[in-house]
Every structure is written in C-alpha cells, then in structure tokens.
C-alpha positions as CSV (number, residue, x, y, z in Angstrom):
1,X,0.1,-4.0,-6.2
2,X,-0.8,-0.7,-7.9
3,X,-1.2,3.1,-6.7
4,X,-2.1,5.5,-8.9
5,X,-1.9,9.7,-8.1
6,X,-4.2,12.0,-8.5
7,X,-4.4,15.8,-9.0
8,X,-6.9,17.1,-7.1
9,X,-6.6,20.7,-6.2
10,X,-3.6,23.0,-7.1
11,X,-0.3,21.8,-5.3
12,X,-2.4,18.5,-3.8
13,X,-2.2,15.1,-5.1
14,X,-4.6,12.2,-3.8
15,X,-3.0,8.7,-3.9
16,X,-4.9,5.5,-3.8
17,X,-3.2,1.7,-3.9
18,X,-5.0,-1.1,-5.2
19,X,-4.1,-5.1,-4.3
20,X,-6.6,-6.9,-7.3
21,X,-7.2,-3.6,-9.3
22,X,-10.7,-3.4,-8.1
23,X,-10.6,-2.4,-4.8
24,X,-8.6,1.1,-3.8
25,X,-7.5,1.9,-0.5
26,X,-6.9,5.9,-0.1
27,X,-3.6,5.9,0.8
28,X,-3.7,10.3,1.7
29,X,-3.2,13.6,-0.2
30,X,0.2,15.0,-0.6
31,X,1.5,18.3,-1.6
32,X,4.4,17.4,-4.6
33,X,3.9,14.5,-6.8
34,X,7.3,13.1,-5.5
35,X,5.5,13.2,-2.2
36,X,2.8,11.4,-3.7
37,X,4.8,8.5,-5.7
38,X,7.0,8.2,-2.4
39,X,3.7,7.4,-0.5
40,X,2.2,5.4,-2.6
41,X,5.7,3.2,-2.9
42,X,6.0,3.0,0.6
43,X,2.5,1.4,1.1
44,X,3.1,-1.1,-1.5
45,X,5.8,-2.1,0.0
46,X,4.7,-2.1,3.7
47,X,1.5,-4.2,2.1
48,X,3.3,-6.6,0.5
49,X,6.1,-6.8,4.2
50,X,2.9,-7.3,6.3
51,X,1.1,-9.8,4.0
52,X,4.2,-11.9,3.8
53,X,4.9,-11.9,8.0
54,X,1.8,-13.1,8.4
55,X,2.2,-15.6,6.4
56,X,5.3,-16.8,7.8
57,X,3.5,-16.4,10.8
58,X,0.6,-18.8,10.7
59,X,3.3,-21.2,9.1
60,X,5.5,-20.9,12.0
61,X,1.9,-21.3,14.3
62,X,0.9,-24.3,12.2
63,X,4.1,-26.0,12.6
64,X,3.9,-26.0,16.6
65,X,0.5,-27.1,16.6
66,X,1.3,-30.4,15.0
C-alpha cells in the first residue's frame, strides 16, 4: 500500500493511494501537507483493517458451512 501527495493549487494537496501500484484511488484534496500525509495514512491503514476482516470473515463463514 502506497499514497503519494500532490501539489495542486497553492495551499491544496491532492492525495491518491495505490494497492498494486497501478491502480490509484483518489483518496481527496487537503489544505497542509500534514493534512495530506495524515489522510493518505489513514486510508492505508483502514484498507489494509477492512481487507483483513473480511478475510477473517469468510474464514469464520467457511468454517460453519462445513
């Protein structure tokens, strides 16, 4: 997981995450580049929370179905 910031206008920063580095998601524009890091941290990470519950989910779905 990636995100990379962008300076697009004075005092506005675009931020865009990537899983496989081909694919971006636009993630939103931010006023401060801390702003912009903290975003783009903060996606990563809820990415990476929500890919993993779901897979604990279909285990846990798997499991009952056997």
């Amino acid at each position: 997981m990636r995100w990379s910031v962008s300076k697009v206008a004075d005092k506005l920063y675009a931020v865009a995450a990537t899983v496989d580095g081909k694919e971006y998601d636009f993630v939103g524009n931010f006023k401060s580049v801390r702003e912009a890091q903290k975003a783009g941290r903060q996606y990563a990470q809820d990415l990476v929370h929500n890919s993993m519950a779901a897979g604990r989910l279909s285990l846990k779905q798997q499991s009952l179905a056997a």
